[in-house]
KEKE-3310 file (N, C-alpha, C; in steps of 0.2 Angstrom, whole numbers, plus 5000, padded with zeros to 4 digits):
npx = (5162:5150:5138:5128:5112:5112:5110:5117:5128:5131:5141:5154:5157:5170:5178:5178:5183:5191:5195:5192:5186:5188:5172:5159:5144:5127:5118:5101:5095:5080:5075:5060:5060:5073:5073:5063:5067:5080:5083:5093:5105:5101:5097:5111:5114:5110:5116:5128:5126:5120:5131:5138:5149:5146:5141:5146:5138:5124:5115:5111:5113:5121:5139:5144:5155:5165:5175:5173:5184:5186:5186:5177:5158:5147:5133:5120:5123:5121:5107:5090:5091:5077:5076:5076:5066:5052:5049:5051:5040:5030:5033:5033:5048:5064:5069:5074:5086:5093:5106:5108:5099:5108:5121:5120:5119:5130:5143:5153:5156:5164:5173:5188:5191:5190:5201:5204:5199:5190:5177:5162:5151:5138:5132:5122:5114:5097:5088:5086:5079:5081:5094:5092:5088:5072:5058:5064:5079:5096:5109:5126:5144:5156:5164:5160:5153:5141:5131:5129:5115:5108:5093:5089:5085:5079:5077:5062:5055:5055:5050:5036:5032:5033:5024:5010:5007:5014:5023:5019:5008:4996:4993:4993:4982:4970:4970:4962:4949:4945:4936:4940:4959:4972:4989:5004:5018:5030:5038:5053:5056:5068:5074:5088:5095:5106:5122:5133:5149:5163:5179:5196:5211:5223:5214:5205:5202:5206:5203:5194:5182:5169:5173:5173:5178:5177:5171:5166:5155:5150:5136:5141:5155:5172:5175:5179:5190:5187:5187:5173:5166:5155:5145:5131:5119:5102:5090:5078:5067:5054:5050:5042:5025:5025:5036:5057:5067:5080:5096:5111:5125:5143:5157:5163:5155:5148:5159:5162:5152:5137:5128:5131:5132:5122:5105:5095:5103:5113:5105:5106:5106:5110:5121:5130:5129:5136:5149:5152:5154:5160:5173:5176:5175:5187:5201:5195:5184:5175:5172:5174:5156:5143:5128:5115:5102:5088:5067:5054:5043:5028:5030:5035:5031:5027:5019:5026:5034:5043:5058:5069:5082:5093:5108:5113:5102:5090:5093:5088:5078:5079:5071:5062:5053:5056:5045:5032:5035:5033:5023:5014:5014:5007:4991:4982:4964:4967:4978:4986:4997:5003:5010:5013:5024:5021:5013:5018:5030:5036:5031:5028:5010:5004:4990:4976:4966:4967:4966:4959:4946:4928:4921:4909:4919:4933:4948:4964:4973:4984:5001:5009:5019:5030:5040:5047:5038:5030:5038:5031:5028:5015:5007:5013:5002:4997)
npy = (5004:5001:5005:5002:5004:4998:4988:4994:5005:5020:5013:5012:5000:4994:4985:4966:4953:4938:4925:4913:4896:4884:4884:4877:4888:4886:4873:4876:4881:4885:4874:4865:4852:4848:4854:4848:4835:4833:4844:4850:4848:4859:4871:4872:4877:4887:4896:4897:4903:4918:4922:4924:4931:4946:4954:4969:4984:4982:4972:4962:4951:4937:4934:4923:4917:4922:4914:4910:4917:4931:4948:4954:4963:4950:4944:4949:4958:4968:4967:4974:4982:4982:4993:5005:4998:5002:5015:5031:5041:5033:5029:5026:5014:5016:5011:4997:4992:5004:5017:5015:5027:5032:5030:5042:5051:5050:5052:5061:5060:5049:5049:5050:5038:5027:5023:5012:5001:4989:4989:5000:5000:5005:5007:5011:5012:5012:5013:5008:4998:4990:4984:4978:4960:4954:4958:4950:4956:4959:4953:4950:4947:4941:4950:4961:4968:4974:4963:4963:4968:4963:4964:4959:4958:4949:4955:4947:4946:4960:4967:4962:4966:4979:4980:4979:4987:4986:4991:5003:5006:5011:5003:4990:4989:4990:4978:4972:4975:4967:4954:4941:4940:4937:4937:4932:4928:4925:4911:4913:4922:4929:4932:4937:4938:4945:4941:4951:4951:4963:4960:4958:4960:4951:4944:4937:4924:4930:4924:4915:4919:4927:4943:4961:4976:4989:5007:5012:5022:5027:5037:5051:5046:5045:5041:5025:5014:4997:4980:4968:4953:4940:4931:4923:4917:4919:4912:4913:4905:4907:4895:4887:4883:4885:4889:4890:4887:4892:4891:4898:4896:4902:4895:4896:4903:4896:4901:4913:4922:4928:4920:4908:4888:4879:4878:4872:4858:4855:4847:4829:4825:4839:4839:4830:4835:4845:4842:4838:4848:4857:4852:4854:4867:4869:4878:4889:4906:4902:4886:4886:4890:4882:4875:4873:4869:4864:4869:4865:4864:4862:4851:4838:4820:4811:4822:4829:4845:4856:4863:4877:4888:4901:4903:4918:4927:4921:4923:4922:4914:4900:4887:4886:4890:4894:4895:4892:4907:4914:4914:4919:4934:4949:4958:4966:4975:4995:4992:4984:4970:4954:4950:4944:4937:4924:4921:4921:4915:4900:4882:4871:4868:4883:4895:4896:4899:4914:4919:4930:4927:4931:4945:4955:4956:4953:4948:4947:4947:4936:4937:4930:4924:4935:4943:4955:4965:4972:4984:4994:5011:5023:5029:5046:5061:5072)
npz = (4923:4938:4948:4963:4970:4989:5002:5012:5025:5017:5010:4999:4986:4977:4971:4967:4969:4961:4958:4948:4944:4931:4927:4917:4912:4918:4909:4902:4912:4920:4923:4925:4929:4933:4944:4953:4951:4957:4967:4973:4965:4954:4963:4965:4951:4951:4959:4952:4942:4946:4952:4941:4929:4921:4907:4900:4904:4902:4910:4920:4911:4906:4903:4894:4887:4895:4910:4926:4931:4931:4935:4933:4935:4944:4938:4947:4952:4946:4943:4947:4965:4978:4985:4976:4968:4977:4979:4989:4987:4981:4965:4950:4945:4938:4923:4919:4912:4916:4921:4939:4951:4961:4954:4946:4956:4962:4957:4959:4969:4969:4960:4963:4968:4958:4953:4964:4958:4947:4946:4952:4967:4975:4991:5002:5016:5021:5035:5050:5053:5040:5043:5055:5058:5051:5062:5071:5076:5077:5068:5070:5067:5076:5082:5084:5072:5062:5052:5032:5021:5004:4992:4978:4962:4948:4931:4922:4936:4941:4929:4929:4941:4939:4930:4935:4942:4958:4964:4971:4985:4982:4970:4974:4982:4975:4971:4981:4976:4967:4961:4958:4963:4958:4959:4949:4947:4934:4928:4928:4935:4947:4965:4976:4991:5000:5012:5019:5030:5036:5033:5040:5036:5044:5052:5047:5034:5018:5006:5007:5004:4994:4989:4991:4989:4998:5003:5018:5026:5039:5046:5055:5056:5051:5034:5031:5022:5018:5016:5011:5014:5003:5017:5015:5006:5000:4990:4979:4964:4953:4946:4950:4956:4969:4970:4969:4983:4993:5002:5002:5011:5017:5023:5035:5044:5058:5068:5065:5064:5075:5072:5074:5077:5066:5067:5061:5052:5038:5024:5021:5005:5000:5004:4999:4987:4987:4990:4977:4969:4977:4974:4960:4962:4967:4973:4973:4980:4979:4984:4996:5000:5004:5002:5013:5011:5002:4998:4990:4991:5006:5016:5016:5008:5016:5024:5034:5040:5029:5034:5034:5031:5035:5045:5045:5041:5047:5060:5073:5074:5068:5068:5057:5043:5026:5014:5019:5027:5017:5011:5019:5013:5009:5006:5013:5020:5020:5019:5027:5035:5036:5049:5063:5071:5077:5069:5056:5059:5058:5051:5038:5032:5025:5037:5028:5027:5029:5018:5005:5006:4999:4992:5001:5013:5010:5014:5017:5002:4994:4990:4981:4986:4988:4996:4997:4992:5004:5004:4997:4995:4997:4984:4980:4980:4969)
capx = (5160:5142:5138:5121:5113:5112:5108:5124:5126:5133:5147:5155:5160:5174:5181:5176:5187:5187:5200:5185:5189:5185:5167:5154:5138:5124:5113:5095:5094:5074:5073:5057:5058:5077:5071:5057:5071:5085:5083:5101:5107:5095:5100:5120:5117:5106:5119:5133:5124:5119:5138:5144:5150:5140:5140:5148:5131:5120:5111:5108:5114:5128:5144:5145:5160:5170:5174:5171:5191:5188:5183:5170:5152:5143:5124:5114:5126:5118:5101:5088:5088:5072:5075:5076:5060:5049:5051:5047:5034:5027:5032:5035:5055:5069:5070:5080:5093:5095:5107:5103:5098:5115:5126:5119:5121:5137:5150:5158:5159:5168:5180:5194:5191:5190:5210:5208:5198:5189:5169:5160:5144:5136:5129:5119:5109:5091:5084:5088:5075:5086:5100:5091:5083:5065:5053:5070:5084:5102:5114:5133:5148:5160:5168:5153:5154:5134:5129:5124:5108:5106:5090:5090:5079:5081:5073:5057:5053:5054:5045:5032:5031:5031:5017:5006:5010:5014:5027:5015:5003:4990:4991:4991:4976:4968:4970:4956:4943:4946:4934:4947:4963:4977:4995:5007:5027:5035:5042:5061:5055:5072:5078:5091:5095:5112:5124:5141:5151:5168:5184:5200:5219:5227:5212:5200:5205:5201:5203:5189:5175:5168:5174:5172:5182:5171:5171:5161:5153:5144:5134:5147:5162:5175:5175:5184:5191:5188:5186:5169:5165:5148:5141:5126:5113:5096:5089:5073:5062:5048:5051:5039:5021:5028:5045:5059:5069:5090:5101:5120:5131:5151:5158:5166:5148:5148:5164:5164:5145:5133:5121:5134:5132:5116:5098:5094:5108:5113:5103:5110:5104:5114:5129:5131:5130:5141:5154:5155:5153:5167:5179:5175:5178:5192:5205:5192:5182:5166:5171:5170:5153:5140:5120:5111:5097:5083:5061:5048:5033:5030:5029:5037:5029:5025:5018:5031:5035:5050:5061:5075:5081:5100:5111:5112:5096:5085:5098:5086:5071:5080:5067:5057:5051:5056:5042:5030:5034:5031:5016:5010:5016:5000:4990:4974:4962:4972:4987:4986:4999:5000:5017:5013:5028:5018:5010:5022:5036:5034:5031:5021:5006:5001:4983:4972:4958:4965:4963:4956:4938:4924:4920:4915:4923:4938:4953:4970:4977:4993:5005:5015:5026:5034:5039:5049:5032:5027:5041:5029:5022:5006:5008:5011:4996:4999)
capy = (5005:5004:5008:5002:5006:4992:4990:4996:5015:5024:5009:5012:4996:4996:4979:4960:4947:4933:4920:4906:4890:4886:4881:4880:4891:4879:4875:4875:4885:4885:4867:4862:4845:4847:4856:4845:4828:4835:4852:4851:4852:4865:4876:4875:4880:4895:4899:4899:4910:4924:4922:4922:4938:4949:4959:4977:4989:4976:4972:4953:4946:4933:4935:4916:4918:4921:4909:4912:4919:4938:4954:4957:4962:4947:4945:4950:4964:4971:4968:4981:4980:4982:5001:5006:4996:5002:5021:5034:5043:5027:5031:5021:5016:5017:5005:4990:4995:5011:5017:5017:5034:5031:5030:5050:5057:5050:5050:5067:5057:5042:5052:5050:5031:5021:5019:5007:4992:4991:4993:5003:5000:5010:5002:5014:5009:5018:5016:5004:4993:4986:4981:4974:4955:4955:4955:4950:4958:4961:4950:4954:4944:4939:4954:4965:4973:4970:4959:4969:4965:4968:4960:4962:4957:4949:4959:4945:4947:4967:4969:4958:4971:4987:4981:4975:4993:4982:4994:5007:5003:5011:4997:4984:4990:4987:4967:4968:4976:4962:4945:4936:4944:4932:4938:4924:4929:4923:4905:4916:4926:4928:4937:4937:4941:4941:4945:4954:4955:4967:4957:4964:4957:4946:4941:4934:4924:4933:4919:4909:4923:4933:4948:4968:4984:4995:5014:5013:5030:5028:5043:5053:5042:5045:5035:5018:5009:4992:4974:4964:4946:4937:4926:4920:4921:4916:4913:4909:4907:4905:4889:4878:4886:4888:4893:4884:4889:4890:4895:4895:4901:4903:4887:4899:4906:4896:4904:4920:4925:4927:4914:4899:4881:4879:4873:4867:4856:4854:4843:4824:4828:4846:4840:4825:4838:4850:4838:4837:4857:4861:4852:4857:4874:4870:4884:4896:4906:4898:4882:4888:4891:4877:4872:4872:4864:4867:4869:4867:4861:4863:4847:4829:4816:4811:4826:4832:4850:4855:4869:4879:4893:4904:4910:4924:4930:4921:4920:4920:4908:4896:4883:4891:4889:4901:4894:4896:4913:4920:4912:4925:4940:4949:4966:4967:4982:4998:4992:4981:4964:4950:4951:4944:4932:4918:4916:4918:4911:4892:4876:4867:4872:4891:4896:4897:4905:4922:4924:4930:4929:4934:4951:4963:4954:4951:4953:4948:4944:4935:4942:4927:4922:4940:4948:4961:4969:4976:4989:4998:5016:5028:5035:5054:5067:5077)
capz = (4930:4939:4953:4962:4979:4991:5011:5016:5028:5015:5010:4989:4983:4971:4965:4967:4970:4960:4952:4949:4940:4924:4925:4914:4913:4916:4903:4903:4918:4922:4921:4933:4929:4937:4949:4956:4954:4958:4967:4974:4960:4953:4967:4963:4944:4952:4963:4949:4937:4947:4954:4934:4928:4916:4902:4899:4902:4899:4914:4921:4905:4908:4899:4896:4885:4899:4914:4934:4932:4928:4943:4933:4938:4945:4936:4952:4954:4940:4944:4951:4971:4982:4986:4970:4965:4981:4982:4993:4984:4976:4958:4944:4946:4934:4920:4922:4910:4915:4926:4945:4956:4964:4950:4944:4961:4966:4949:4959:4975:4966:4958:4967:4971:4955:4952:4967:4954:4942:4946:4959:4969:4982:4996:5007:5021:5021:5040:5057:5050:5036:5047:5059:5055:5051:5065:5080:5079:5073:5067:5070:5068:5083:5083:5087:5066:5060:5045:5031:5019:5000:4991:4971:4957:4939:4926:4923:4941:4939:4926:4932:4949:4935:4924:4938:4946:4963:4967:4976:4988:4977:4963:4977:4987:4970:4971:4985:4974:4963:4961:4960:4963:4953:4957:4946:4943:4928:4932:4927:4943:4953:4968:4979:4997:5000:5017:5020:5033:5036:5035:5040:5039:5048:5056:5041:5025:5011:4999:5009:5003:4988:4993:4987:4993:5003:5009:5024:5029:5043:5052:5061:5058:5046:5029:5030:5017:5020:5014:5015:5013:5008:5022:5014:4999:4998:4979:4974:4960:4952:4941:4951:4955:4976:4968:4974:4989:4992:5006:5004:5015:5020:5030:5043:5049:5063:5072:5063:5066:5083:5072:5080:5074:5061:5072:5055:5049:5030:5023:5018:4999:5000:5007:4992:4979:4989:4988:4970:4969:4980:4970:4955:4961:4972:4973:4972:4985:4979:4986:5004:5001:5005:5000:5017:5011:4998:5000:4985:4995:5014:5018:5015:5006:5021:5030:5040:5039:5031:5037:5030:5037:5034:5051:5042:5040:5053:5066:5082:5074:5064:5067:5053:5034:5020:5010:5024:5031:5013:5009:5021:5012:5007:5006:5018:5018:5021:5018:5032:5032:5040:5054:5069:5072:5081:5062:5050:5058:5058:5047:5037:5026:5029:5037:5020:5029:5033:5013:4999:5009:4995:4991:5001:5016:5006:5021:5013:4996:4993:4984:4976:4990:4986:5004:4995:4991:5009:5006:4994:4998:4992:4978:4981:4977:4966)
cpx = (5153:5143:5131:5119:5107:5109:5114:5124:5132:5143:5147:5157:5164:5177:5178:5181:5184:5196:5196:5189:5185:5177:5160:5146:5131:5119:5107:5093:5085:5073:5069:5058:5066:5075:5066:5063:5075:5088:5089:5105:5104:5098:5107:5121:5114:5112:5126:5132:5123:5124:5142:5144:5145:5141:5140:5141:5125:5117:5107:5106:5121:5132:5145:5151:5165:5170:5172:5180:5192:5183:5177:5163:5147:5135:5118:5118:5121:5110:5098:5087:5081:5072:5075:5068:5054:5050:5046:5041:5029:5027:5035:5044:5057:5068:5076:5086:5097:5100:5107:5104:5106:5119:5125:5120:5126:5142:5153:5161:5167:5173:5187:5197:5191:5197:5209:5205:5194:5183:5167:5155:5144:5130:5127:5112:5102:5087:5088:5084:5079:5090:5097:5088:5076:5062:5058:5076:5091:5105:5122:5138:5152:5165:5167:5152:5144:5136:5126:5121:5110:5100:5089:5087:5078:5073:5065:5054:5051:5048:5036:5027:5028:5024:5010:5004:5008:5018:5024:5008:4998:4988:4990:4985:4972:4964:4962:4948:4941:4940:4937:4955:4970:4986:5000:5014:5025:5038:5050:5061:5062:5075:5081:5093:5104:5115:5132:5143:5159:5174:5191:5207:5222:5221:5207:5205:5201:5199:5197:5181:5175:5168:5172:5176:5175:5173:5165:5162:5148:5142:5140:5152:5166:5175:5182:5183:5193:5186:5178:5166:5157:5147:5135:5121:5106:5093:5081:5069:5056:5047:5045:5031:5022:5034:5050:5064:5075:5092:5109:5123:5138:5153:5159:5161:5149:5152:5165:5158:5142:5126:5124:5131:5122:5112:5096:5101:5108:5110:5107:5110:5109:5120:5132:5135:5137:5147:5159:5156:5159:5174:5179:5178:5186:5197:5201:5188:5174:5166:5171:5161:5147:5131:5119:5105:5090:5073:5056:5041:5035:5028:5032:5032:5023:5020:5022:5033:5040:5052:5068:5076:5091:5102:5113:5108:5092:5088:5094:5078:5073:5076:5061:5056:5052:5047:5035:5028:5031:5026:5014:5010:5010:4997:4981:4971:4969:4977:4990:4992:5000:5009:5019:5019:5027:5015:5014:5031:5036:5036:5026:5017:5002:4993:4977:4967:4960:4965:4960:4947:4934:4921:4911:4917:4929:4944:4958:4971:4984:4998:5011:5021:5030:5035:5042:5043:5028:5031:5037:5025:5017:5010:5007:5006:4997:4994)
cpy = (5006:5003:5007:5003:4999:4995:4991:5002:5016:5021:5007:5004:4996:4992:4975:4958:4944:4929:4914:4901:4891:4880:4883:4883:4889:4881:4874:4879:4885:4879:4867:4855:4845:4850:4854:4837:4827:4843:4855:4855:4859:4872:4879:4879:4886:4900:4901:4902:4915:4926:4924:4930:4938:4952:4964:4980:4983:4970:4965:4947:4943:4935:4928:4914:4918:4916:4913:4918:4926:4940:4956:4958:4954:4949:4950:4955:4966:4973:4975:4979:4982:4990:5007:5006:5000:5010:5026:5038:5039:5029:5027:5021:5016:5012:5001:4991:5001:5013:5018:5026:5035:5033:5038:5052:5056:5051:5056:5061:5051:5043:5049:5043:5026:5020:5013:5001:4995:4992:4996:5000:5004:5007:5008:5012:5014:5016:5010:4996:4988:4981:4975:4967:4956:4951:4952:4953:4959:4956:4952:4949:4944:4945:4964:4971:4969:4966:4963:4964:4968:4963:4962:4959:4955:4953:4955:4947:4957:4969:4965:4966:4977:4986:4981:4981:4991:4986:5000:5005:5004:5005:4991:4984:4989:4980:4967:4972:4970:4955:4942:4937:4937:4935:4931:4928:4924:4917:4908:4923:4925:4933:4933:4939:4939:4946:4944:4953:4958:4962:4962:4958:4956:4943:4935:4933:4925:4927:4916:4914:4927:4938:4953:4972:4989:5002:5013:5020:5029:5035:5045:5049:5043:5040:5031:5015:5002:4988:4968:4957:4942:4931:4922:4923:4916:4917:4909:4911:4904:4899:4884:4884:4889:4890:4888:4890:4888:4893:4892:4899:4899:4899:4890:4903:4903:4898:4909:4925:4924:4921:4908:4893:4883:4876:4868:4862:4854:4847:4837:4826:4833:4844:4835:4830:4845:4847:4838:4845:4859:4859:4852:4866:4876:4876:4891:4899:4902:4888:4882:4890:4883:4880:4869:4867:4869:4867:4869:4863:4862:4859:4841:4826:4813:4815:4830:4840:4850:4862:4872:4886:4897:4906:4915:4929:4928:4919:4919:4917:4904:4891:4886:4887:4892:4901:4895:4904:4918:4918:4917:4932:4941:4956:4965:4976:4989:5000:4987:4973:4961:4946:4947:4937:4926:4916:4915:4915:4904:4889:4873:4871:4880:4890:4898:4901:4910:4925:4924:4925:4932:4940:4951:4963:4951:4956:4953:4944:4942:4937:4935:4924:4928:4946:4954:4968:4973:4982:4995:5001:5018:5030:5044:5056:5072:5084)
cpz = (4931:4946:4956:4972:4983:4999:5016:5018:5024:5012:5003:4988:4978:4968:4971:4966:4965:4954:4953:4943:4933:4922:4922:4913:4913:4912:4905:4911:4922:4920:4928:4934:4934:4945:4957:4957:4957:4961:4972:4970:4953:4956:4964:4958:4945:4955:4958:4944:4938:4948:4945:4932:4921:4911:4901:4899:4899:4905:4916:4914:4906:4901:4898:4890:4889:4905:4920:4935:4929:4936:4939:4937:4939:4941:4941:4953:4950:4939:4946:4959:4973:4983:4980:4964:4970:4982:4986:4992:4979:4968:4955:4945:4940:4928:4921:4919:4910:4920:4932:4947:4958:4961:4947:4949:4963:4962:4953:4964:4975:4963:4960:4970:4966:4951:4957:4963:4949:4939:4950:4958:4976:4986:5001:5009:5022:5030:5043:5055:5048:5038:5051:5052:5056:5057:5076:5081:5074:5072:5066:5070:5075:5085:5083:5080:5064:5051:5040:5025:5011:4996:4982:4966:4951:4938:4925:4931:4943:4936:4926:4938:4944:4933:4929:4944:4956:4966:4971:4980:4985:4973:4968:4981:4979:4969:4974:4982:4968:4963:4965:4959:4959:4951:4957:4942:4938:4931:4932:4930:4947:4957:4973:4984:4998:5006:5019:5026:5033:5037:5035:5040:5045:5055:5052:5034:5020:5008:5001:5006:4996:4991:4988:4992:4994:5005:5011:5028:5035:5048:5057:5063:5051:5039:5029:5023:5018:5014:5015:5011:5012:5013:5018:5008:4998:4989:4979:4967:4958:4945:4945:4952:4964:4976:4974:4978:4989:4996:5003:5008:5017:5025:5035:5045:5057:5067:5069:5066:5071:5080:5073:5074:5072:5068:5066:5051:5042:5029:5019:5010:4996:5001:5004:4986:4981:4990:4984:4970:4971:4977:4965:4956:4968:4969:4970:4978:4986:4982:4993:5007:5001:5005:5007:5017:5005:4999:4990:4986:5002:5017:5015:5011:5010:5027:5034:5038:5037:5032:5033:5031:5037:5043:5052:5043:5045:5060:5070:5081:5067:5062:5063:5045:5030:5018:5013:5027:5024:5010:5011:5020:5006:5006:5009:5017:5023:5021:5024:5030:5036:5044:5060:5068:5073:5073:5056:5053:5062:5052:5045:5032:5029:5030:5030:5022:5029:5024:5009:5000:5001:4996:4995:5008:5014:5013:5018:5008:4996:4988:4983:4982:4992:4995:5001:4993:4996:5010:5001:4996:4994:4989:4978:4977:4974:4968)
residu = (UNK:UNK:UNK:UNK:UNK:UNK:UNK:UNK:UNK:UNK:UNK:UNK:UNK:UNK:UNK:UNK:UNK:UNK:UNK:UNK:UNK:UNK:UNK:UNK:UNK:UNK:UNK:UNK:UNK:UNK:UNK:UNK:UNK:UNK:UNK:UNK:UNK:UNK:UNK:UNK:UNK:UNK:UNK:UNK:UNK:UNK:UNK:UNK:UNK:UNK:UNK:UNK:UNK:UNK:UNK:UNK:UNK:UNK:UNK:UNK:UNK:UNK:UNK:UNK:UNK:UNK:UNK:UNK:UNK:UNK:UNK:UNK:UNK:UNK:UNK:UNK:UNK:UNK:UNK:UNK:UNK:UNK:UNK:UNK:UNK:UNK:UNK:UNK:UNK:UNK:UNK:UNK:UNK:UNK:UNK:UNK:UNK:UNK:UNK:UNK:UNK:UNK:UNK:UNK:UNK:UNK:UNK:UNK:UNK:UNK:UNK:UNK:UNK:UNK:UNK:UNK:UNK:UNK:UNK:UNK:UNK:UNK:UNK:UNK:UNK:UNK:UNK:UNK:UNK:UNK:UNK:UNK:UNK:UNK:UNK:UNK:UNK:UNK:UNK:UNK:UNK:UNK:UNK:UNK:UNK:UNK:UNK:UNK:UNK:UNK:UNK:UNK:UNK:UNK:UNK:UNK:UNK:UNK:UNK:UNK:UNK:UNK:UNK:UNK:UNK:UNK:UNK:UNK:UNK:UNK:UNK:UNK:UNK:UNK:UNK:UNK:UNK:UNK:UNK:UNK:UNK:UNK:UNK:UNK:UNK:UNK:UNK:UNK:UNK:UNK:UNK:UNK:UNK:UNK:UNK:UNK:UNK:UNK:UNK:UNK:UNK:UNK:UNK:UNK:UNK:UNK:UNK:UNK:UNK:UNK:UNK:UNK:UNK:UNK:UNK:UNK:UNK:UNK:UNK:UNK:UNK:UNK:UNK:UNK:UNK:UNK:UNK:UNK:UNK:UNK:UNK:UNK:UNK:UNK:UNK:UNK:UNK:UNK:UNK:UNK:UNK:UNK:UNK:UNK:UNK:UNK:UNK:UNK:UNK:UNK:UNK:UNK:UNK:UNK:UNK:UNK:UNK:UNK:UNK:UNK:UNK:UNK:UNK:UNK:UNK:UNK:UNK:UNK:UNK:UNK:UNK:UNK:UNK:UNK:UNK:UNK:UNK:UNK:UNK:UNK:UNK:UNK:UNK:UNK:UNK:UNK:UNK:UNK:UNK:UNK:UNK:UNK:UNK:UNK:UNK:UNK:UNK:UNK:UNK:UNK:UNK:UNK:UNK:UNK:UNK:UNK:UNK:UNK:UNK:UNK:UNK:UNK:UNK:UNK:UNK:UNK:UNK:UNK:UNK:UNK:UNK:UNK:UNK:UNK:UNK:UNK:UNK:UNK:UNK:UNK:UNK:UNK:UNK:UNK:UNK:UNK:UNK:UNK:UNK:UNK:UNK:UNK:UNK:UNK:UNK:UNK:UNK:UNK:UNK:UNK:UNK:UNK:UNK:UNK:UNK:UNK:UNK:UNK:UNK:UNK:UNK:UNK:UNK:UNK:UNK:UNK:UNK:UNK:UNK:UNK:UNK:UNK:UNK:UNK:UNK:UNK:UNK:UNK:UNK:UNK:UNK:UNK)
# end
């Protein structure tokens, strides 16, 4: 049983669904060369190895002995999320193999709860922020239950964060004393973004979603035991040197969720390989799930911006850029970042001026593409 804490108010997760077909664990996984010819399919084998079950105690290592057809922990289950790695007194986090914080303070609470399957996770929600979409607003399904968020971290990209002591504003305010400041993930750099929502009997099909058993505790409401489904999962990494870019998400988004029919439609490319994909995993939940469209440059060949963009996650400016918006993820003097919506949310190739100015007008450094980085605090005083 593990147990990991997520962006959910106070919601345990306790079994995973899964009767997946019997497909193979792809090989070669960090292929850029596939990546740059073929980043469709690129994408798929991203999506079906974070997706693959993992290895007893043994932490974002795939079990590749077994098929897609066990309840076991997912890989990126496994991983370290984002509140885990960022914490409140900016102190060095937990090692990647170790336990989470969660899994030590809660083992009394859980007691009572692990006859209903066969892992736990704890998904507790840490502010209003969270919930909400960054920068607009909330996203809620059609039946006014919010979307919930969890963002999570393989180990190369972790240890990358620790060594570079990136995870406290201190070590980042650092960069700008720097020449030449030179933050460069691991090309085996990957996080995840991924979004729930609450499904209930006799109104949603299960079998259409990767699902999990839930207690949901929110603030001054009794604890539910529910059912919740994901909606969507963003994936990138760092295999190219702008890292490549990936939305998937749940066919029944547009009639289940307030994100409505895509602005951005699934790219012809994406919708080829999701073809073959879905029957390959036909009779499973992973074949409901569909490749939006991919990014590893911000432009065409031609010039033209390209845009990509989840209903998930950027419901109210889908006309957007992943690759784009995180260019601008950065650390100015103070601790200062760079927010303003009118700049980072767009297309195309980002402002280059506003960084990495010469010393001792030096205003913002970039941080890698890495937005998860703006959630780190000062390091307490001892």
């Amino acid at each position: 049983m593990r147990i990991y804490s997520s962006l959910f108010v106070g919601c345990i997760v306790l079994a995973t669904s899964a009767a997946w077909a019997g497909v193979e664990y792809p090989a070669n996984l960090y292929d850029a060369n596939l990546a740059v010819q073929k980043p469709e399919q690129f994408a798929w084998n991203m999506f079906l190895a974070v997706n693959w079950p993992a290895k007893p105690d043994q932490n974002g290592v795939p079990n590749t002995r077994k098929s897609l057809n066990t309840s076991d922990l997912r890989v990126w289950e496994t991983w370290i999320l984002e509140q885990e790695v960022y914490l409140p007194d900016g102190s060095k986090p937990r090692a990647f193999e170790a336990p989470s914080i969660t899994q030590r303070n809660l083992e009394k609470e859980l007691a009572g709860h692990r006859a209903l399957g066969g892992h736990a996770t704890v998904m507790s929600f840490q502010n209003s922020k969270e919930l909400a979409q960054v920068l607009m607003g909330e996203t809620k399904d059609n039946y006014g239950d919010p979307i919930w968020y969890d963002v999570a971290m393989n180990k190369p990209h972790y240890n990358y964060i620790v060594a570079n002591e990136l995870y406290n504003l201190d070590g980042q305010l650092k960069l700008l004393t720097m020449p030449t400041p030179n933050i460069k993930f691991p090309p085996e750099s990957t996080e995840v973004k991924v979004t729930w929502r609450v499904l209930k009997k006799g109104r949603d099909d299960f079998s259409r979603y990767i699902t999990a058993t839930a207690l949901l505790a929110a603030p001054g409401s009794p604890t539910q035991t529910v059912t919740v489904g994901m909606t969507g999962m963003h994936i990138i990494t760092k295999v190219l040197p702008w890292w490549t870019w990936a939305t998937f998400e749940q066919m029944d988004n547009p009639t289940t969720t307030n994100g409505g029919k895509p602005v951005i439609p699934t790219t012809r490319a994406a919708a080829v390989v999701n073809k073959e994909m879905q029957a390959k995993l036909s009779g499973t939940p992973l074949q409901f799930y569909e490749l939006r469209g991919t990014q590893i440059n911000f432009t065409t060949d031609h010039g033209a911006p390209v845009y990509l963009s989840s209903t998930q996650m950027e419901t109210f400016f889908q006309n957007s850029s992943c690759i784009t918006c995180h260019a601008y993820a950065s650390i100015g003097p103070k601790g200062a970042r760079i927010l303003d919506p009118k700049i980072v949310i767009g297309a195309g190739v980002p402002d280059y001026t506003k960084f990495n100015t010469p010393l001792p007008n030096k205003r913002f450094v970039q941080l890698d593409f890495v937005w998860s980085l703006i959630n780190a605090k000062p390091k307490k005083k001892n």
